[in-house]
C-alpha positions, -999 to 999 in steps of 0.1 A, spaced: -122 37 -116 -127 76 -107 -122 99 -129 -88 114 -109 -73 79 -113 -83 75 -153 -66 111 -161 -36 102 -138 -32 65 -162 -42 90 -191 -10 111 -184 14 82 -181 0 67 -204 3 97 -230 42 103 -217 51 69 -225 33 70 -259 57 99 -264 89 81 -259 81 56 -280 92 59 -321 65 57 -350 65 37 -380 68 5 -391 93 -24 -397 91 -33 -437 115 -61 -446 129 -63 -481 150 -90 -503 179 -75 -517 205 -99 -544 187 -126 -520 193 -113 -484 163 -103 -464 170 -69 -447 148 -48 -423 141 -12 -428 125 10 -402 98 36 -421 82 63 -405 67 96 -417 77 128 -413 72 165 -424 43 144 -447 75 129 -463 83 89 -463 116 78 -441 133 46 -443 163 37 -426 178 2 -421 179 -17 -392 196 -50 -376 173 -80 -369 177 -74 -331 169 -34 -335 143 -46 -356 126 -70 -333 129 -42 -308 119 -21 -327 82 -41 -338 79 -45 -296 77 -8 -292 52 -5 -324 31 -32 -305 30 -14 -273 22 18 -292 -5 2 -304 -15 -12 -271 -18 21 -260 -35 41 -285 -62 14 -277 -64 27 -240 -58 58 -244 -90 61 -266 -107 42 -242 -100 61 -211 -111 90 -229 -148 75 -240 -153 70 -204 -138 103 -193 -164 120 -218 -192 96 -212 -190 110 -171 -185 146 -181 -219 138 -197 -231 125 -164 -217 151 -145 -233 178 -164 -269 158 -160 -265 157 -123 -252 197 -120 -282 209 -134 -293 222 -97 -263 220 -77 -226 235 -80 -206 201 -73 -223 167 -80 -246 157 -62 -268 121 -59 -307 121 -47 -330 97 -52 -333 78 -79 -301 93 -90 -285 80 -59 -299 47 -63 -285 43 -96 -249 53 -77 -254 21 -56 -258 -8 -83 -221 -16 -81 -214 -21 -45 -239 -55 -42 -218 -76 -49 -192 -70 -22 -193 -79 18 -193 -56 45 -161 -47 60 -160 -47 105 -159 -10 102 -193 -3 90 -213 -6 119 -194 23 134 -207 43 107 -242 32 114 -238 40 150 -230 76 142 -263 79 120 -288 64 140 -276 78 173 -278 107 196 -277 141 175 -239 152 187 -221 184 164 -198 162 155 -190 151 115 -181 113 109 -149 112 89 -137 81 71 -105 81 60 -73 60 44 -54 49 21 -64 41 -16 -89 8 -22 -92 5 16 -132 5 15 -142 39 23 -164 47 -13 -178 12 -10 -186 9 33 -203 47 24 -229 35 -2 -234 3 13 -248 25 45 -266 46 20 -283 10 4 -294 -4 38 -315 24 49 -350 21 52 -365 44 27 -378 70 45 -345 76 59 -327 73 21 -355 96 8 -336 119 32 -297 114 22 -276 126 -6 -243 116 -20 -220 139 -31 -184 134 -48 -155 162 -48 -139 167 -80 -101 183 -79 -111 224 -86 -141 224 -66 -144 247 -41 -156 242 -4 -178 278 -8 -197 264 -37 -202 229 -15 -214 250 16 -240 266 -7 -249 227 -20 -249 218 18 -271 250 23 -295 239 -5 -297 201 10 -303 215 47 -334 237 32 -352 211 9 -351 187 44 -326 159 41 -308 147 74 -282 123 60 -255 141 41 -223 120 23 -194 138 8 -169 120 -11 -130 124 -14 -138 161 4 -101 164 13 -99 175 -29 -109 208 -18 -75 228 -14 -94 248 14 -107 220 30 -83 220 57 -81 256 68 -121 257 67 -136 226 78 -150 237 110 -182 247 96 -193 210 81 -194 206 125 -205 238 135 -235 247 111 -248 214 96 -234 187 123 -247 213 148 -286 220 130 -291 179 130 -276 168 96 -255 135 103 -225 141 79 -201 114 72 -168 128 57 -144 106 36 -112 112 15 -80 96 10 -59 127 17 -53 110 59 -31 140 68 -53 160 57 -79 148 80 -51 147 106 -41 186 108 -82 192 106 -88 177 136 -58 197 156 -68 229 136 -105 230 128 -121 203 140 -111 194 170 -130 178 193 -163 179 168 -152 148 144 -151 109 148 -125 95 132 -126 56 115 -93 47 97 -97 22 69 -59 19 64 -52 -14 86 -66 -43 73 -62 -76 91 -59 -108 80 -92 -124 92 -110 -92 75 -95 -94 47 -103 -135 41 -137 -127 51 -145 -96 26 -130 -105 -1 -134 -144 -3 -89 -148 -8 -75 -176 15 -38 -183 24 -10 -158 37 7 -155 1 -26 -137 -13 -25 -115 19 9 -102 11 4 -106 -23 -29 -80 -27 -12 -63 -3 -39 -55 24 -61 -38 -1 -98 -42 -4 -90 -43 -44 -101 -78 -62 -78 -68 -84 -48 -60 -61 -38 -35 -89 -25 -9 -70 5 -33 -58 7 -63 -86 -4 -67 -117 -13 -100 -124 26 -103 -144 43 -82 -123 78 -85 -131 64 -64 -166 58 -27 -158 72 -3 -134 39 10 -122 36 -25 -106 63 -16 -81 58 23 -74 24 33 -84 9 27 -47 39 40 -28 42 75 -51 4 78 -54 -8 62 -19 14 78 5 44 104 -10 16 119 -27 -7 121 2 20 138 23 31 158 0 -10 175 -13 -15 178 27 15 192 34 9 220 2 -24 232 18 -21 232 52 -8 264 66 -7 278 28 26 254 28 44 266 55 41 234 74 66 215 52 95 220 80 127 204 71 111 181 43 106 214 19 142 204 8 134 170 -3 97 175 -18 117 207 -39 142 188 -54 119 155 -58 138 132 -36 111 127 -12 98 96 -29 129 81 -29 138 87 7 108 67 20 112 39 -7 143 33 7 131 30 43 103 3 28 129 -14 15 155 -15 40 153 -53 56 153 -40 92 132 -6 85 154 10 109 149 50 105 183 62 104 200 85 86 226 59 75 195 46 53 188 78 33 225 81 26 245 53 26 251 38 -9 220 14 -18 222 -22 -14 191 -43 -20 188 -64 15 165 -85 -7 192 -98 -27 217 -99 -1 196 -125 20 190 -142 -12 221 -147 -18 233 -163 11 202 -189 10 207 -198 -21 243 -205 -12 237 -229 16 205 -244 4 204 -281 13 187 -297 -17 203 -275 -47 229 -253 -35 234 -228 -60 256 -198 -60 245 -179 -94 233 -149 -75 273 -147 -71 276 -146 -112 249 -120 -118 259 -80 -122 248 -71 -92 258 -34 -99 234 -35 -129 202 -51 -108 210 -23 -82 207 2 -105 181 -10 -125 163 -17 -88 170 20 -80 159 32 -112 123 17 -108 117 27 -68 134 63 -78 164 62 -49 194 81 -54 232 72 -43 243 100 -14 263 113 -48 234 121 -66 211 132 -39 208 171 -41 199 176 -6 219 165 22 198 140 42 195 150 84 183 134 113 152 156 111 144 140 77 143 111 91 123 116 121 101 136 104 91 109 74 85 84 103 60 111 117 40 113 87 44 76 82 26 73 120 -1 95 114 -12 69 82 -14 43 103 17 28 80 37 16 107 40 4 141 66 -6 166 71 -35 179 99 -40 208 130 -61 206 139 -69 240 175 -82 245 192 -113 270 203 -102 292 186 -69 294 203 -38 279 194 -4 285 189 8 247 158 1 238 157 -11 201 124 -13 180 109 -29 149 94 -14 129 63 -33 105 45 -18 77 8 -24 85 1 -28 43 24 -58 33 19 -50 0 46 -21 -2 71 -42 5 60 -70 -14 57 -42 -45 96 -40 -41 106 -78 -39 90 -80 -74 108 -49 -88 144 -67 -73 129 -102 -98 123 -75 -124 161 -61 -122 174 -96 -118 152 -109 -152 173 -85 -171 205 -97 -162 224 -111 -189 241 -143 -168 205 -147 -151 193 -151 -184 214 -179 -198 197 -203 -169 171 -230 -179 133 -217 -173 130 -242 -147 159 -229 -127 150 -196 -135 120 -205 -116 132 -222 -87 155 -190 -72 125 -169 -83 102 -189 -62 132 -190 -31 138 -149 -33 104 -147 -28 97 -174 -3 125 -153 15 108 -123 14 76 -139 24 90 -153 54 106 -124 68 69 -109 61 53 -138 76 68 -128 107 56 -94 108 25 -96 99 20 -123 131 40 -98 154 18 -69 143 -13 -84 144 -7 -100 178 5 -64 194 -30 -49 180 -50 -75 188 -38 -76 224 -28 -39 235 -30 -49 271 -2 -73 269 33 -67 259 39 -82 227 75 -82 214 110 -102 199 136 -117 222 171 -121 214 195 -140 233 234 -146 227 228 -170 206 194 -174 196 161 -161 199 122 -166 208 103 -147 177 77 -138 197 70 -133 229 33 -124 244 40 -113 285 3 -105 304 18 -84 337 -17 -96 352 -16 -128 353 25 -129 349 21 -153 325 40 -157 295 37 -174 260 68 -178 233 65 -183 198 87 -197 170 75 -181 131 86 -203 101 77 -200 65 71 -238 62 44 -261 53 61 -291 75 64 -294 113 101 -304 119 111 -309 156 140 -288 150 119 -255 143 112 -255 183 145 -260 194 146 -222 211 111 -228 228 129 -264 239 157 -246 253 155 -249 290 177 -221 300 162 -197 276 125 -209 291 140 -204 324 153 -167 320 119 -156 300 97 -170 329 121 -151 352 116 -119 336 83 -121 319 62 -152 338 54 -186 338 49 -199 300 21 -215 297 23 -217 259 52 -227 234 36 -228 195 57 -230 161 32 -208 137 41 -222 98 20 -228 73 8 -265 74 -20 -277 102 -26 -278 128 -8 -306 150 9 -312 185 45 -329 185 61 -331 218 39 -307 238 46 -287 213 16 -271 193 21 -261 156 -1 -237 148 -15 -233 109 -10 -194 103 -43 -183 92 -59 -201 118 -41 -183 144 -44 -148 127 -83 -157 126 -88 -161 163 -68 -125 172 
């Protein structure tokens, strides 16, 4: 973990230690009744006070988590000291830290044991090629491979060419003069291949970029860029850069990538890691992640509000915040894109950002549950569903129209789904309607699943701490658990098909098609061949002859081919293999998301 990440779990870390009370719980026996006293000290004087058993077992919780995290803290902090130690080692020639040689090769001991993402040849291609003044820049989201795709260039070079690279990594505070004069250092003692690390750190980075192009690009050093700061990159390119960068976006990760680096099978580990190169899939779910708040907000504040917000307070010396100034000011900004994430139909409206909160989640849920064929079940009925809102709102930070401070506008709107673009976060996908209307309406899917995913688990978090919830048997506990979430998964399911499809195939028109009653849930239309294929997407492991009823339908067949060309494929995509029943195919998911 970088040192940036470590002081930012070192902080949170620290603030919750804060909150939480000292002491101890000593229990006495008093004329023959056992009684609990909390003691703590204070002033250097000894304080007792009794407690109740329940205060008292809530009380030795919070002492056990204090002591949970005095452990970390003092860890963090070894390792934070053990790389200042490193840091001054490597600084003894060079203002910012920089990685040569053996130094270097040392750097690349931890990245063997992971598989090359599809992106790394482009890199290679850039090196190797014609000398262009041009910079390579890499750039994404958090745990999307850049880090690991740059030193796993860096450890397949021949060694005449590696003799001839150096690595360096930005720190927050450094400053882009002092890395010109490094650069100017590295250019004199001869080396060609030049990598700089999380560059978009530098708070003048995007106001002065054009040089990394125009003086070392420009002389024959091949330098590769990356940083996790996207928008940063972004207003570079329109301001500095130009036409002198190639850009590679690590953001997107598709299924088939994602099996294949990582070695994790199965659509539920997809959405469940979250499209992250992480192992781990930390930065979405812990591995108990109905436990901790940071397991449903940590990605979307750090990730993405944060990454608008740092470009956003360096370009144009923060004049380029525009009508979001409002909302970053009064710290609502987070909010007002969790609430998009979490709306079911991500429509960008302003009747999201203001409108009383409802969790669609548990709305949808609710009605399942309700009609359920094997165990009907209408306890999501029973439950305080004004106290799982709130708790729900309190962990993804959303705010009532009441309580909001700044009165939300169209141009918020427009302009979070702007910013949201330019990472690569979204993408529209068409609904087209029968018969044809003259609105256009969109869908729009979050290319990381994992943010939404983040959220389902905060709404089984809320629910958990419900008191009527509570009363129900483990096992049935379980069992609407599992259903919210198969639920959630489902609706998922479905975009992640539709998404991948429209990227895989941006030739062909790839989009949903509602009739009056009914619907095709996808629909693939080539305007070349006027041909036509229609899909059917179920969150099921068993092919049921009822799931194709729509692509059975012979006047809803007739009308698509009428508008869109002959079909010359009908499939149900689910989740069990692969088998035909009544020319029908049913398509296993992962097998049809490997062959985009």
């Amino acid at each position: 973990m970088e040192n940036k990440e470590l002081l930012e779990e070192l902080n949170a870390l620290e603030k919750e230690l804060a909150d939480l009370p000292v002491g101890y719980i000593s229990r006495k026996t008093i004329y023959g009744k056992k009684k609990c006293y909390h003691q703590w000290m204070e002033d250097g004087k000894k304080k007792s006070k009794y407690v109740d058993d329940a205060t008292a077992e809530s009380l030795q919780n919070d002492f056990s988590r204090r002591r949970e995290l005095q452990d970390r803290i003092k860890q963090i902090k070894a390792v934070i000291q053990t790389s200042k130690k490193e840091e001054i080692k490597w600084q003894k020639k060079y203002n910012t830290i920089v990685s040569t040689g053996i130094e270097l090769k040392d750097n690349l001991k931890d990245i063997s044991k992971f598989k090359y993402r599809e992106l790394l040849p482009r890199i290679e291609e850039y090196l190797y090629g014609e000398i262009v003044p041009r910079v390579f820049i890499l750039y994404g989201l958090r745990r999307t491979g850049k880090t690991t795709m740059m030193k796993q260039v860096i450890a397949k070079m021949s060694d005449n060419d590696f003799d001839k690279t150096a690595y360096i990594q930005v720190r927050t505070g450094d400053e882009l003069s002092l890395l010109y004069d490094d650069m100017d250092a590295l250019r004199s003692e001869g080396y060609k291949y030049i990598f700089i690390d999380e560059v978009t750190l530098l708070e003048d980075f995007i106001e002065g970029a054009a040089l990394f192009a125009d003086i070392y690009a420009a002389s024959g050093i091949k330098v590769v860029l990356s940083g996790t700061d996207s928008l940063g990159f972004v207003f570079s390119r329109s301001n500095q850069l130009y036409d002198r960068c190639i850009m590679l976006h690590t953001t997107y990760i598709p299924y088939k990538e994602f099996e294949n680096v990582l070695g994790k099978k199965g659509i539920d580990e997809y959405i469940r890691y979250g499209g992250t190169m992480s192992l781990g899939g930390v930065y979405y779910n812990t591995e108990r992640p109905f436990e901790n708040k940071a397991s449903s907000d940590q990605y979307i504040d750090g990730a993405i509000a944060n990454n608008i917000q740092h470009s956003l307070q360096y370009y144009q010396d923060g004049r380029h915040f525009r009508a979001l100034e409002e909302l970053y000011e009064k710290n609502e900004l987070t909010g007002a894109i969790n609430r998009i994430i979490e709306d079911m139909n991500h429509k960008f409206t302003i009747e999201v950002l203001t409108r009383d909160f409802v969790s669609h989640d548990l709305g949808v849920s609710k009605r399942n549950l309700r009609f359920d064929k094997d165990h009907p079940s209408d306890i999501l009925n029973k439950v305080d569903k004004e106290q799982v809102t709130a708790k729900l709102m309190e962990l993804l930070e959303i705010k009532n129209k009441k309580d909001q401070k700044v009165n939300i506008t169209q141009t918020h709107c427009e302009e979070i789904k702007e910013y949201l673009e330019l990472l690569d976060l979204i993408v529209d996908v068409d609904i087209r309607l029968m018969p044809p209307a003259s609105e256009r309406i969109k869908r729009t899917i979050f290319t990381q699943p994992g943010m939404r995913y983040s959220q389902a688990t905060g709404l089984i978090q809320s629910l958990m701490e419900d008191t009527t919830f509570d009363t129900l048997p483990y096992s049935e506990k379980t069992r609407v658990v599992n259903r919210i979430l198969d639920e959630i998964r489902g609706r998922m399911m479905e975009d992640i098909v539709l998404l991948e499809t429209k990227l895989a195939y941006p030739r062909k028109r790839v989009f949903k098609l509602e009739f009056a009653v009914g619907e095709f849930d996808m629909v693939v239309a080539d305007s070349e061949t006027m041909e036509s294929e229609i899909f059917e997407i179920k969150y099921s492991k068993e092919a049921l002859k009822e799931q194709a009823k729509n692509l059975l339908d012979e006047n809803k067949c007739n009308v698509t081919e009428y508008s869109f060309g002959k079909i010359v494929r009908k499939t149900v995509i689910y989740r069990g293999e692969t088998t035909e029943i009544d020319g029908i195919l049913y398509q296993n998911v992962e097998e049809y998301l490997k062959q985009l």
